[in-house]
C-alpha positions as CSV (number, residue, x, y, z in Angstrom):
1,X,0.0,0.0,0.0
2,X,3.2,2.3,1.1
3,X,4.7,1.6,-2.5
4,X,1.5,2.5,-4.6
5,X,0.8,6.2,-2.8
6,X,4.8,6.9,-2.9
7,X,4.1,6.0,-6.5
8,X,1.1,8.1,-6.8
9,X,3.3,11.2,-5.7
10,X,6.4,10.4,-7.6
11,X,3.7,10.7,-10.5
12,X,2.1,13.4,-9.6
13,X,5.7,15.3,-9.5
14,X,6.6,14.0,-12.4
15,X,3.5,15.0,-14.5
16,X,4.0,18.3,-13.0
17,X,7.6,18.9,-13.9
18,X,6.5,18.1,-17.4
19,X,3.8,20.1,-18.0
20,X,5.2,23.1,-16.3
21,X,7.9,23.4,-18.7
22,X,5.7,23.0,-22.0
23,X,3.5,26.0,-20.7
24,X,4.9,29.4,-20.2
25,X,3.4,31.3,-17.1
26,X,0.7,34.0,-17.8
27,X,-0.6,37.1,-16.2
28,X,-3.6,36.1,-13.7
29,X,-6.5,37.5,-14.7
30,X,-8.0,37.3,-11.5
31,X,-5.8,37.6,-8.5
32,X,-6.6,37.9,-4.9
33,X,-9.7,36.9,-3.8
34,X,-11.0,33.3,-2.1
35,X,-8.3,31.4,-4.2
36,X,-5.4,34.3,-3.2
37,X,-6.4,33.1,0.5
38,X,-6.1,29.8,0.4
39,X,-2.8,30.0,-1.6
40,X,-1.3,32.2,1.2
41,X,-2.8,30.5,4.3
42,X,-1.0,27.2,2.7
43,X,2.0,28.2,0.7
44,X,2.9,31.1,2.2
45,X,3.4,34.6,1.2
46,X,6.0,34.0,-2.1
47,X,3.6,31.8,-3.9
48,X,0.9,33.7,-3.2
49,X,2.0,36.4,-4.8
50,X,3.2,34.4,-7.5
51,X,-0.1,33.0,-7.4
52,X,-1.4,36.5,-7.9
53,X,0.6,37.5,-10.6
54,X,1.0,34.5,-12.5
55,X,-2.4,32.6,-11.9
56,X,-1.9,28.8,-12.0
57,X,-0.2,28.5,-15.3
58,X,-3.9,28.0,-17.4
59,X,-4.6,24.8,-14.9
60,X,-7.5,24.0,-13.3
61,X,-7.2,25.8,-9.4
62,X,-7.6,22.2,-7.4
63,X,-4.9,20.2,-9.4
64,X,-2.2,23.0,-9.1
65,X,-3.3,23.8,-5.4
66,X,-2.8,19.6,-5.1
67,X,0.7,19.7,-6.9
68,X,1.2,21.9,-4.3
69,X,0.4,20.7,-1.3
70,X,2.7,17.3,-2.2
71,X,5.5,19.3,-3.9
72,X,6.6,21.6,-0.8
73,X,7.2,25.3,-0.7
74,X,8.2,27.9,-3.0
75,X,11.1,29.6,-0.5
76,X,13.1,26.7,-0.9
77,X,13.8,27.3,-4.5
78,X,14.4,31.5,-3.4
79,X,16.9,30.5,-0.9
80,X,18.7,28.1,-3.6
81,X,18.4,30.9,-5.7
82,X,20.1,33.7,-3.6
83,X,17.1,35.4,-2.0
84,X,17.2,35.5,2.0
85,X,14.5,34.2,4.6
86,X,12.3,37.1,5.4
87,X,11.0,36.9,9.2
88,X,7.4,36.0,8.1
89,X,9.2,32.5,6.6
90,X,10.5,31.9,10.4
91,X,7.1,32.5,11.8
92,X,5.7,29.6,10.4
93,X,7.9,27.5,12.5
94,X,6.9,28.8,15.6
95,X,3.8,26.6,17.2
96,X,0.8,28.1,17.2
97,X,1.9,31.2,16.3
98,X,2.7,29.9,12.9
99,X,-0.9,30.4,12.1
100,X,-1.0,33.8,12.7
101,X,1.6,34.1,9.8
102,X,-0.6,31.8,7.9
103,X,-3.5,34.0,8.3
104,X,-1.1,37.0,7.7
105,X,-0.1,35.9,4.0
106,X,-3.6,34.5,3.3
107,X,-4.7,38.2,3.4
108,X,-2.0,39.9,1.8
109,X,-2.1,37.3,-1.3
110,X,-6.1,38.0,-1.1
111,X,-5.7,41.3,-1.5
112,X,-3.7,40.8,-4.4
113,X,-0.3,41.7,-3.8
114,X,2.5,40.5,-5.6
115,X,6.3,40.3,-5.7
116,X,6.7,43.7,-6.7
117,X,4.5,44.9,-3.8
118,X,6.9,42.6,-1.9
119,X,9.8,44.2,-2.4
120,X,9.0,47.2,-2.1
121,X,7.7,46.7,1.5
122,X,10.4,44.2,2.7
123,X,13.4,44.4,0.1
124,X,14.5,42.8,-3.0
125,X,17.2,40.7,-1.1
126,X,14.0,38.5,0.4
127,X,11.9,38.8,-2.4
């Protein structure tokens, strides 16, 4: 039973590496709202506002938000990249007050910010 769900996933990430290269990222028509929430709330506050100006890549909202949720994080790939951990990253370690930072980024992404809005506020070197 182990072997067929690690399967699943390995699948899953594999399907998704594929198609994310064949399809170039677009602007999001419709940033922010219920969908900028729950992108924030779960992600955190880089890939909502990826998810706010990008959209989800012309994929249906529930597969991308699953990809997601089994694929990890989007501030690992800053920090590889050169970027530094902003302190709203280390909040969500923190128990229980993680959530607060959850809620935080759930807002801002709902509101529709993006990495632009981002930097200006916290600096390029996080964002």
């Amino acid at each position: 039973m182990r072997k067929a769900i690690v399967g699943m996933f390995v699948a899953a990430m594999i399907l998704a590496a594929v198609s994310s290269v064949s399809q170039a990222a677009t602007v999001n028509k419709d940033p922010g709202g219920f969908q900028g929430l729950l992108t924030g709330c779960c992600f955190g506050l880089r890939t909502g506002a990826d998810y706010n100006q990008m959209g989800t890549g012309n994929r249906d909202f529930i597969s991308w938000f699953l990809v997601g949720c089994c694929c990890g994080i989007r501030a690992q790939e800053d920090y590889k990249d050169g970027k530094e951990i902003c302190f709203r990253d280390w909040g969500h370690i923190i128990p229980y007050i993680g959530v607060i930072f959850q809620i935080w980024d759930g807002i801002d992404t709902m509101n529709g910010k993006v990495r632009k809005d981002l930097q200006q506020a916290y600096g390029v070197s996080y964002y």
